[in-house]
KOLTIZA-460304 format. One record per residue (C-alpha): z negated, x negated, y negated. Coordinates in steps of 0.05 Angstrom, whole numbers, plus 5000, padded with zeros to 4 digits. Example, Ala and Ser with C-alpha at 12.3 -4.5 7.8 and 13.67 -1.06 7.14 Angstrom:
<rs>
484447545090;485747275021;
</rs>
This chain:
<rs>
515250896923;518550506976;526450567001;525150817058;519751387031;524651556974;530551617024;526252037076;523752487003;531352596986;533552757062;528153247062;529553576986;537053577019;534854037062;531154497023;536454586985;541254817044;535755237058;535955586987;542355656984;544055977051;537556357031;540856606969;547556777007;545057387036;543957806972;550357516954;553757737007;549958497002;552958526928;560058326954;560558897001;562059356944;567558916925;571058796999;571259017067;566758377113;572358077143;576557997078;569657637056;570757197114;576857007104;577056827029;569956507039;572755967097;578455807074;576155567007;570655277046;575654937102;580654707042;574654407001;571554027070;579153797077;579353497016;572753107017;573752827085;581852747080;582552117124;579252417190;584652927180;588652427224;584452407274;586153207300;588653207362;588753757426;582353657442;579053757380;583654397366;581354707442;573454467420;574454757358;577555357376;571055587429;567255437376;570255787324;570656457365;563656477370;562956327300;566856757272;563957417314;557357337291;559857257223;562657747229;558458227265;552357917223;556158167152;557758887183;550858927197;548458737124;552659317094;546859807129;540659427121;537258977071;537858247050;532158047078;531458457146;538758077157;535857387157;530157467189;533957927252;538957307253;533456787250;532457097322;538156657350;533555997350;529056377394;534456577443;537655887447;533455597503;535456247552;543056107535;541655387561;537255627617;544155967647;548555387622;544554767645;538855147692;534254787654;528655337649;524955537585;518155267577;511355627556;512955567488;520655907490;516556487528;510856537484;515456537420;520557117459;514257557468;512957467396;519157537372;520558117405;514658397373;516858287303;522458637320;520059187332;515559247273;521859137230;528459477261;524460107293;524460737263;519461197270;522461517330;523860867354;531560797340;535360367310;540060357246;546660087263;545859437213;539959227235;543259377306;549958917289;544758377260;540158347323;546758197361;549957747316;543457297326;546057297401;553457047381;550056507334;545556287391;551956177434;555555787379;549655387374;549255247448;557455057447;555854627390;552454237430;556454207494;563154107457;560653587403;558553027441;562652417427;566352847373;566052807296;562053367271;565553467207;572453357234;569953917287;566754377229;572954327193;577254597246;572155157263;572855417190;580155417201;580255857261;574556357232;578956457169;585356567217;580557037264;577957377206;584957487167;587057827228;581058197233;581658417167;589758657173;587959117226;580859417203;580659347130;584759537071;585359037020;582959136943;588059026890;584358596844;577658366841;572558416779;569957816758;563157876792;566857826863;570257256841;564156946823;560757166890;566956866927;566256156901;558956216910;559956326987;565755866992;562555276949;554955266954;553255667011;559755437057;562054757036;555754376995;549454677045;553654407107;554553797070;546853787048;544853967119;548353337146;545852897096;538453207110;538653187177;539952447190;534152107156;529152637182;525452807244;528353367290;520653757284;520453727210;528453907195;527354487238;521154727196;524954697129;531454997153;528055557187;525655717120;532555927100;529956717113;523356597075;528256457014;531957027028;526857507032;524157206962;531457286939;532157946955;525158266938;527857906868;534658106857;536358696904;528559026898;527059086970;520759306985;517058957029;511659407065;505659107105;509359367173;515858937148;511158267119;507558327190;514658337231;517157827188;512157427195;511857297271;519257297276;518156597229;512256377277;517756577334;522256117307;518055617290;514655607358;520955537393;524054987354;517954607341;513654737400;508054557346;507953747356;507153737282;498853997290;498353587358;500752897323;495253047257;490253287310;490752517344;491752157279;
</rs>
């Protein structure tokens, strides 16, 4: 195997790996709820995660200046409320219906930008909305066609991540994206501490299990998938790093029909399912079939 094939394999197991983790975090986060209110989560979960990014990447510490706090702080608001709002939501539904109601965010991106930079959606953005919407339905709808409140808070959240996504990339440009990521963890664990002083009450201790769940968060799914993520994303193409990230609610789903027993019924594997071809449509537009289809 050549460098550059064995440098495009590792880029691409890099981000897999993200993918499991963040995957994994979900049930994680489920289990912690019996522990802590969400915010408290929050708060523990980014500041370990800000203070560990911190240490790694010490010497752009210097480079903070106004700027970068102002950047950092837009960013961070939006950040933080669909954290937030996405780990309220998870207290009333399952693992798995959580990632795959958030995963709906890379479907609204392009409609965010369409009011931002009037650039209009194409076919694709529409196509994957219509079938998005569709696996919605067939997962959050009750018989009598309402909604529980968690999978209600989840379907929003994916609206907050979709506008942190679209500040991302109108506040990063010319920026350092870890510098920038660092700062954002700072002001979600500030938000969220003050979140958590006025909503929550705050255990006296914590059983070993949270603990555990804590640094899980913090560590693997905080500090080492961002730093995965990066290292993925810069040796591989934008189509295929899409494909593997988005399969961070496939591993969920797998985690959770695992660990937490959901049960997945036809109705939920069907509304699952085209919410992943949503997402995959939108992100991909499917130049990965057109370029085998000319080769």
């Amino acid at each position: 195997m050549d460098k550059l094939k064995k440098t495009n394999l590792t880029s691409k197991l890099a981000l897999f790996g993200a993918s499991i983790i963040w995957g994994s975090s979900f049930i994680v986060v489920k289990n912690s709820m019996d522990s802590m209110g969400p915010n408290l989560l929050l708060t523990i979960r980014f500041t370990i995660g800000c203070i560990l990014l911190s240490l790694i990447f010490y010497k752009k510490l210097k480079l903070i200046n106004k700027d970068y706090l102002k950047r950092g702080a837009i960013i961070g608001v939006f950040l933080f409320i669909a954290y937030s709002i996405q780990t309220i939501g998870i207290t009333d539904t399952t693992p798995g219906k959580n990632a795959f109601l958030t995963a709906i965010y890379c479907v609204i991106v392009p409609y965010l930008y369409w009011i931002v930079d009037k650039n209009k959606p194409d076919k694709y953005n529409i196509l994957a909305a219509i079938i998005c919407l569709s696996g919605i339905g067939l997962v959050s709808l009750n018989k009598d066609f309402t909604i529980r409140f968690g999978d209600s808070f989840t379907l929003i959240s994916g609206f907050f991540y979709a506008a942190h996504m679209v500040a991302l990339s109108k506040l990063t440009k010319d920026r350092d994206p870890v510098l920038l990521t660092i700062i954002q963890f700072a002001y979600v664990a500030v938000f969220s501490l003050i979140a958590t002083l006025i909503f929550e009450d705050i255990p006296k201790s914590f059983n070993n299990g949270a603990i555990m769940d804590l640094l899980y968060l913090a560590i693997f799914a905080t500090a080492v998938a961002l730093l995965l993520q990066s290292i993925g994303q810069k040796r591989t193409k934008p189509t295929e790093a899409s494909i593997i990230m988005s399969l961070e609610a496939v591993f969920a789903i797998i985690f959770s029909v695992i660990f937490y027993k959901e049960v997945v019924t036809i109705k939920l594997f069907i509304g699952f399912l085209l919410i992943f071809i949503a997402v995959i449509t939108s992100e991909t537009k499917w130049t990965f079939l057109r370029k085998r289809k000319v080769k």
